[in-house]
Structures are given as structure tokens and as C-alpha cells.
N, C-alpha and C positions, 0 to 999 in steps of 0.2 A: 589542334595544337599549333603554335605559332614557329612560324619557320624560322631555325635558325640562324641570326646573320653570322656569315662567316667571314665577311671582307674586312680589312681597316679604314678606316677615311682618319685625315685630319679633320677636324672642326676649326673653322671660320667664328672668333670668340664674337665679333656682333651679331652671328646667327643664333648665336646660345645664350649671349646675355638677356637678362631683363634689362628693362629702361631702368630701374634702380641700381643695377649690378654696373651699368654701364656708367650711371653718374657716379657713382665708388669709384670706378677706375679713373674716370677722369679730374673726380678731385683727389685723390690718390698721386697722382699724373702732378697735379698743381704743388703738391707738397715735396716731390722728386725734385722739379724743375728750381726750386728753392735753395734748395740742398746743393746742387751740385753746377747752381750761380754761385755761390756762394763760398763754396768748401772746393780746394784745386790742387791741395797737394796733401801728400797725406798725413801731417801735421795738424792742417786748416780740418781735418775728418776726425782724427782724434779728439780734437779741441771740442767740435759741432758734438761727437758722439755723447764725450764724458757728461759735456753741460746737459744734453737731453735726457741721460741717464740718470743722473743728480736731481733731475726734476721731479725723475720717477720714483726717488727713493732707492738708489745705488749708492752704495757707498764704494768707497777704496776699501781693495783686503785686507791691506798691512795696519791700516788702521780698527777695522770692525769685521773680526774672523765669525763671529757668529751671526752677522746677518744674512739673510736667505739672498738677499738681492743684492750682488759685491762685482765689484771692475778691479781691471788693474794693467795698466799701460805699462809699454818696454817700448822704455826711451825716448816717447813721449809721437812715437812714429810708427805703434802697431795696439790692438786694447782688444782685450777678453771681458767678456761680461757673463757672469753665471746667475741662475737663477735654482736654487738647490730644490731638487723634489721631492715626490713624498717618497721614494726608494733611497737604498743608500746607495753610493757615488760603486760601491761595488758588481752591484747590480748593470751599471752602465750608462753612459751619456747619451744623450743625443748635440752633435755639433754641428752648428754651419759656419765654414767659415771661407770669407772673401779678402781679396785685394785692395787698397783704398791707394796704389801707386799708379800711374799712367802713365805714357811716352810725354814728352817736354824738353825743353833743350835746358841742361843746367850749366851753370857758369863755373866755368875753370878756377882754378884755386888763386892767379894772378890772371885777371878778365880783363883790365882795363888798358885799350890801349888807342893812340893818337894818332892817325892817318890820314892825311889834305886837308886838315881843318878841321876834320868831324871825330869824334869820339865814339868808341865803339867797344861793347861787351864779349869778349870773345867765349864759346859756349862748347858742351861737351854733349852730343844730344844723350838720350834716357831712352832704350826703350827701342822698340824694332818699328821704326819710322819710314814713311816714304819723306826722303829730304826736302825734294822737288816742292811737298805740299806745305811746308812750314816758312814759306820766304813772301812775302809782298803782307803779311797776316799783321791786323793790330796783337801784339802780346803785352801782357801785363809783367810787372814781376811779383814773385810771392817767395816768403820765406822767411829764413830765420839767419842773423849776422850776434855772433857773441864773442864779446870782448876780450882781450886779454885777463878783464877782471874778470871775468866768467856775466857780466849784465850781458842781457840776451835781449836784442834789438829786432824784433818783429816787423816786417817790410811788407806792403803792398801797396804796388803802385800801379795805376791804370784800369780800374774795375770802376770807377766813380766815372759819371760823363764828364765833370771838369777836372778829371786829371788825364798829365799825357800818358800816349803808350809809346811802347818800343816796336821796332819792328824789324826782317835782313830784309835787306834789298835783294833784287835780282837786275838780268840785261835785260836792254830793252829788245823784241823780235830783230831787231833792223842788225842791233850790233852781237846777235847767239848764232848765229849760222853754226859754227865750230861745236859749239854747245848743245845743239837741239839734234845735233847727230851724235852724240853721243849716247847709251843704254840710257835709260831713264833712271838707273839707280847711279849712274855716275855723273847726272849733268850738275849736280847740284856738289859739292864736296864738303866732308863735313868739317872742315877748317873753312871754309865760308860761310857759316852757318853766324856769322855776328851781326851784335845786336847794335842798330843805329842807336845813340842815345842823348847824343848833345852837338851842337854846333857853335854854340856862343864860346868862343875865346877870353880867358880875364886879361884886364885894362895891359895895353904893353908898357912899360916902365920907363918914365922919362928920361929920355937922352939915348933915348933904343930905338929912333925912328924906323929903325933900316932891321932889327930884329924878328928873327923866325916865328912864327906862327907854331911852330910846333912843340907839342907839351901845354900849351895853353889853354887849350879848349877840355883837355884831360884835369889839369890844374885847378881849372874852373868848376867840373864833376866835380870836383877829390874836394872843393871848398862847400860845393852845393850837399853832400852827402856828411860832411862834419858838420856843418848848421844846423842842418835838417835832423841828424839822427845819430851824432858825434861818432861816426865811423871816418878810421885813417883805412888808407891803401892795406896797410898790413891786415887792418883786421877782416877781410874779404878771403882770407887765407880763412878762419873757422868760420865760413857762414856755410847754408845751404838756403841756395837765390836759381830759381826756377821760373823760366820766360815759358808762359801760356797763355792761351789765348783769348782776348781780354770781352769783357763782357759776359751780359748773363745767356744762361740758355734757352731757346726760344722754344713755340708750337710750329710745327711742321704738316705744311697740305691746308690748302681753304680749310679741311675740314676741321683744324686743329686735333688729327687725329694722332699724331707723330711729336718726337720731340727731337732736337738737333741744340746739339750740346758737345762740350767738351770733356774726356773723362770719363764717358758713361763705362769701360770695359775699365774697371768691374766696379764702380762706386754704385751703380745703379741695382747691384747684388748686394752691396753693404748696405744702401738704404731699406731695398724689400725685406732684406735680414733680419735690421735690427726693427723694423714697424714690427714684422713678424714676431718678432723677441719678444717686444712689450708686449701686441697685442694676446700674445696665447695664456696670458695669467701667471698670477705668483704662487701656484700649488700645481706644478706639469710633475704628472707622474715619475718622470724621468731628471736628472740634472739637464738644464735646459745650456748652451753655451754657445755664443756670439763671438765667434772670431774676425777680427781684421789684420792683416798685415802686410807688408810691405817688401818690395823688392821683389816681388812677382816679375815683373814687365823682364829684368833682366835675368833671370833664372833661377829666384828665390836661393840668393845667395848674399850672406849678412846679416847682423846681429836681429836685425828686426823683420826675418821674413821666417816663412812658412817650414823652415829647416833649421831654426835658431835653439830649440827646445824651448820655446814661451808657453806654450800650450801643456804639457809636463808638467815645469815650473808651479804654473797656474793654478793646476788640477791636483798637484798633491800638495799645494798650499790649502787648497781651500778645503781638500777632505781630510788632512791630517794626516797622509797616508804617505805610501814607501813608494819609489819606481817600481819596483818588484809588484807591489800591488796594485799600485796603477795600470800594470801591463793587463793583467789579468782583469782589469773591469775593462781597459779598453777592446779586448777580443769581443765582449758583449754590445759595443757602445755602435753609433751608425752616425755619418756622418756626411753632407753634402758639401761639397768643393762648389762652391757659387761664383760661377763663372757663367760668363758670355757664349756664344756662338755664331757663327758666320749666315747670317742671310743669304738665302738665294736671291740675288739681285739679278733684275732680269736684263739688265742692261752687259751684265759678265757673267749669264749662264754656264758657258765654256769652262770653271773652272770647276764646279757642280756635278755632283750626280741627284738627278732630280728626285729619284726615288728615296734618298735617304736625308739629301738637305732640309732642315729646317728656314720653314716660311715666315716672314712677318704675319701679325696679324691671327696667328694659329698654338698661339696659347706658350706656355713655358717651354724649352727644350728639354731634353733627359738626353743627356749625351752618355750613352754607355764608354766609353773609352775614345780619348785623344791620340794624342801621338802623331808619324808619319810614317809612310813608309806601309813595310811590314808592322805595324801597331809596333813600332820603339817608341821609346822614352812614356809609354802609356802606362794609366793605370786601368784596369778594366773591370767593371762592376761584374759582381757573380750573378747570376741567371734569378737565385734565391731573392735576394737583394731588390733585384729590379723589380719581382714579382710580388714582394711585398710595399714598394712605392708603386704599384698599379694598382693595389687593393686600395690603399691608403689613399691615394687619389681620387678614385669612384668614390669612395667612400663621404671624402670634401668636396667633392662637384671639381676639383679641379680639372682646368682644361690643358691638354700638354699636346706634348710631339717628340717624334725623336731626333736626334740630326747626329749629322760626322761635320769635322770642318773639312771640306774639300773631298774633289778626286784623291785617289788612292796616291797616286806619285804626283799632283800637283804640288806639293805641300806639308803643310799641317803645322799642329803644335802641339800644347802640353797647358798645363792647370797645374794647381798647391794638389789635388789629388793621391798624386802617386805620393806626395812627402806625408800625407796621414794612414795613407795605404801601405806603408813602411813600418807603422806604431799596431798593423794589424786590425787597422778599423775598415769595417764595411765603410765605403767609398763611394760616391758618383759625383758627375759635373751634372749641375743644372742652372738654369737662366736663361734669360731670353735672348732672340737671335739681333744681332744689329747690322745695319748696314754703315761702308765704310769706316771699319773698325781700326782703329790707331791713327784715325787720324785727325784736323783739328777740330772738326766738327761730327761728331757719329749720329749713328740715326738710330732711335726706338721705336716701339711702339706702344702706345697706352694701354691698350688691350692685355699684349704679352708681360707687361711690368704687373701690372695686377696682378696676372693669372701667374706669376712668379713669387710675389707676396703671396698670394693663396696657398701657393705650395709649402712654402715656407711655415706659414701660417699649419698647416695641415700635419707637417713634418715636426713640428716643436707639439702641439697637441696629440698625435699620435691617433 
């Protein structure tokens, strides 16, 4: 009789892959990197989703209530996608749903202002940043500016190599002394966070030899941005104009085993999500359902985040059904919160507990509960729960891991989780681990993005 093993190990995903499993991941890997060059705010994600879903034969609900395969966006800044099973919607759902918002500095409601000649975006950051790390950076802009007439003026500037970026400046070493003693979360302030954007002055006015420079170089914006895109000063007041960081996302390590990128927490959950979505077929047992939304980063608070009731709305749209009866399919229903997780970086082990941190390289995470502290602000998966995505797992070959973010009182955070664990749904965080997370460039890995879609993948087929 064969001896039982009783220990746990992680699994190292290129010890376990085949060479075929392994080139999936990595063109896998090449379709992510596309994506999220590409798509930077969660607008630009909506946009990307609806058109790939349309490709597939999604329609909009309000338009076609009886198709099996239906979306439907809220506001044009968060998008459900269902796929109707062969049970009925009473029986219960299966959902994953992720974040498509990220930390950015966004532009104050009156941005524009004239100081020594140079012209500058003045910005509100987004999101729980180190400030220090968003200053000397090319940034792009992206967004949306709409009119007094309600025309809605779509902006991106700086993502092409022949257009320019923006950037804040910082001091030079010689002249921070004052500065570089200060906490590291203070050296940077977030009223300096502006955006360099013009230097050219318009022509000064004949008979003004001796006339100021100032408002001119602004003037000249304010002429270059009515040309360009018939935007006045006023109308900067309705836009939403977000500085990121410009350029696509690369491969990471000789061995182009990694990726480093902008955005990945959590657009990299929304991409393995929604492959996962398409790929698991148009007959899942179960109602299948693809959630994204927005205003995660700040506490999923606002019309279009993970507390808005869109998900509700959605679900008794599409089944015909009462809140009242919706409750009672969602006590059946199970549902994954597709989020990110903190890397053991060896370089800041100190903040870690090694036993329970999640490794690059070692497959998806299963984060049973976030929070800080004493597990506040957590939701925390049941025991049941977990032990039926182990079965399910073994089951798909998926490779996983578990993780906490952080020491006990280092820290921590919080996930959409706990707001569907509110509606009475079985709940967990899963995704993979990344290193330096929030900030402008984060780190994946190829391996654990796969083996995330797998999961996914696994989770929608049941």
C-alpha cells in the first residue's frame, strides 16, 4: 500500500507544465500584454470588452431579452455579461466579478494653470499611491471631455511614439536636502503632483514690447485644445482626463517570463475572466456571469462600483424575476471576487509571513479572507466553500496557492468581496500574486496569469 503523503508543497507551474501547456501560457501572456497596452482606464475596458463580446454574439439586454448570450453596461464605466444555462436563474449563478479601475492621477475640475512661462495640469491622484513614484514618468492622457451640448470628445494623447507625453517634475539631489529628509510619504505632496504640458507662449501683441508672459503659454493650450478638439476652458469642468503612464506593456527577465505593465491590479482578473467567460461555452449548466466595475481603488464607493446595485438590476433584468426572488437564488449562487495578491518579494521579505505569502511563479492565489488587523473590513470564505474549489481544482489540473496580504499588523486591505458577501453569496478572492503593486509599472507572471484563467476557466464549467 502506497504511503500516504501528508505534507503540503506549493507547485513551481514550469515544473508541472507540459511544453504545450507552457506555450498556452505564453501566447496567452501575448494576448493580456495587448490588452492592457492598450485599454488604461476603465472606459477604454468597457469599450475593449463590449466590442469583443459583440464579436461573439452578445447582444445588449434592453435591446434582445431573450438571447442566451446578453451585456449591459452602467454608465458606460462598469459591464455585466451573462450567459443563461441550462438551469433556471432560481437554481443559482455562478459569478466572477473584477475591477477595470486603477491608481492614476486625475485632473481637477479647473486643471489649467500658468506659472514661469510653463503651463501646467494641476491633478487629484486616484487610488492609494506612493506619490514619490509617479513624478519624472512619461504619462499619457486618456479620457472622456463632454460638451455643454452633451458631444462627448474622447482624448488620448501620448501612447503613439510620435506624440508627446506629459510628465511632474521633481528636484534635482543637489537642491532636496529638506526633502529627502522628510517620511517618504511626505516628500512628494499631493498639490505638486502637476502636470508639465506646454511651454510655447502665443505671439505677444503689437505695441506690448514690455508685456508679461503670463497667461500666454496657457492661452496658447486653451487655442491648441479648441483646434484640436473644440474644447473651451469651461468645458474641462464635465470631462474625466486621467495621466497614466504612457506606452505599451512589456516582457520582463531575458527569459520573457514576466510582464511589467501598467494597471495589471485587477485589469489582469478582468482579462483571464472574461477569456474564461467565452472560453467555457454557450450551454454552462449554470447562469454563467462576468462582472467588471469600477471605483474599487477608492472603496467601491459610486454609481458604478461594486455597491451600486448593477449586479441586482442586471439579474432580475435578465431572469424576469422580483429582488425577493433574486435573494433566494443568490443564497444558492457562488461567486469569485478576482482580485490580485501581494508577492513575496525577496527584496522586502520583512513585510511577509513566509508560510502563508503567496509566490510568483506557483500558480493562482486562493486568498480565503483580506482585511487588517484582526480580519476587519474582511469577507471570509466558509471552510465548505474552499473545499469544494479544491475539489474543483484537482479536478481541472489547476495549479494554485494560498496567500494573506501581509503580516498581521503590517497592513492589509479589502476586495469587492465582502459587498457580494452582503447579497449572501458564497464568496472568495482569487488571482494572481504581483509584485510592486499600485504602482506605475507592476510585475506578473506568465505562468500564474494562465493558471488564473484555468481557474476561471474551471469555475464557469464547474
Amino acid at each position: 500500500m502506497a504511503k500516504e503523503k501528508l505534507t503540503y508543497e506549493r507547485k513551481l507551474v514550469w515544473d508541472v507544465f507540459s511544453d504545450a501547456e507552457k506555450g498556452a501560457a505564453f501566447d496567452f501572456a501575448s494576448g493580456y500584454r495587448r490588452f492592457i497596452s492598450e485599454v488604461k482606464t476603465e472606459k477604454e475596458a468597457v469599450v475593449w470588452v463590449r466590442k469583443e463580446a459583440e464579436k461573439k454574439g452578445f447582444s445588449e439586454l434592453s435591446e434582445s431579452r431573450k438571447s442566451k448570450k446578453v451585456y449591459l453596461a452602467n454608465r458606460s464605466s462598469a459591464l455585466a455579461l451573462a450567459i443563461t444555462g441550462k438551469r433556471p436563474i432560481r437554481d443559482g449563478v455562478r459569478i466572477i466579478i473584477s475591477h477595470i479601475d486603477a491608481p492614476r492621477l486625475d485632473l481637477k475640475p479647473q486643471p489649467l494653470i500658468d506659472e514661469e512661462g510653463l503651463s501646467f495640469l494641476k491633478t487629484h491622484y486616484y487610488g492609494g499611491i506612493k506619490k514619490y513614484q509617479w513624478v519624472t514618468k512619461p504619462l499619457s492622457l486618456h479620457g472622456v471631455v463632454v460638451l455643454k451640448s452633451g458631444v462627448k470628445k474622447e482624448i488620448v494623447i501620448g501612447e503613439k511614439e510620435n506624440e508627446p507625453v506629459l510628465t511632474v517634475t521633481d528636484l534635482l539631489p543637489h537642491l532636496a536636502k529638506d526633502q529627502m529628509e522628510k517620511k517618504m510619504s511626505e516628500a512628494v505632496d499631493g498639490e505638486s503632483l502637476n502636470l508639465l504640458i506646454a511651454s510655447l507662449p502665443v505671439p505677444k501683441k503689437k505695441g506690448k514690447e514690455g508685456e508679461s508672459a503670463k497667461n500666454r503659454v496657457k492661452e496658447a493650450v486653451l487655442r491648441l485644445l479648441y483646434q484640436t478638439y473644440g474644447i473651451k476652458e469651461e468645458d474641462l469642468i464635465s470631462a474625466e482626463l486621467a495621466a497614466v503612464p504612457a506606452g505599451p506593456a512589456r516582457e520582463l527577465g531575458l527569459d520573457r517570463s514576466l510582464i511589467l505593465g501598467y494597471g495589471q491590479d485587477d485589469r489582469i482578473c478582468a482579462y483571464a475572466s472574461f477569456q474564461a467567460f467565452l472560453e467555457a461555452g454557450d450551454k454552462p449548466e449554470y447562469t454563467s456571469v462576468c462582472l467588471m466595475v469600477d471605483k474599487e481603488e477608492i472603496g467601491s464607493e459610486g454609481i458604478s462600483s461594486a455597491q451600486s446595485g448593477f449586479l441586482s438590476l442586471f439579474l432580475c433584468q435578465l431572469a424576469g424575476i422580483t429582488e425577493t426572488e433574486l435573494a433566494r437564488s443568490l443564497v444558492k449562487s457562488y461567486a469569485i471576487s478576482a482580485d490580485v495578491n501581494a508577492g513575496l518579494d525577496p527584496s522586502y521579505r520583512e513585510v511577509t509571513e513566509a508560510q502563508n505569502a503567496p509566490r510568483l511563479g506557483y500558480g493562482t492565489v486562493v486568498t480565503k479572507y483580506t482585511g487588517h488587523g484582526g480580519k476587519f473590513g474582511s469577507s471570509e470564505a466558509g471552510a465548505e466553500y474552499v473545499a469544494y474549489l479544491r475539489r474543483l481544482f484537482e479536478k481541472h489540473r489547476v495549479i494554485w496557492q494560498t496567500g494573506e496580504l501581509g503580516k498581521i499588523d503590517k497592513g492589509g486591505g479589502g476586495t469587492v468581496a465582502k459587498y457580494l458577501a452582503r447579497q449572501n453569496i458564497e464568496t472568495i478572492d482569487i488571482g494572481p500574486a504581483l509584485l510592486s503593486m499600485h504602482s506605475p509599472y507592476e510585475v506578473s507572471h506568465k505562468g500564474d496569469l494562465y493558471c488564473t484563467y484555468r481557474a476561471f476557466l474551471a469555475f464557469y464549467k464547474g
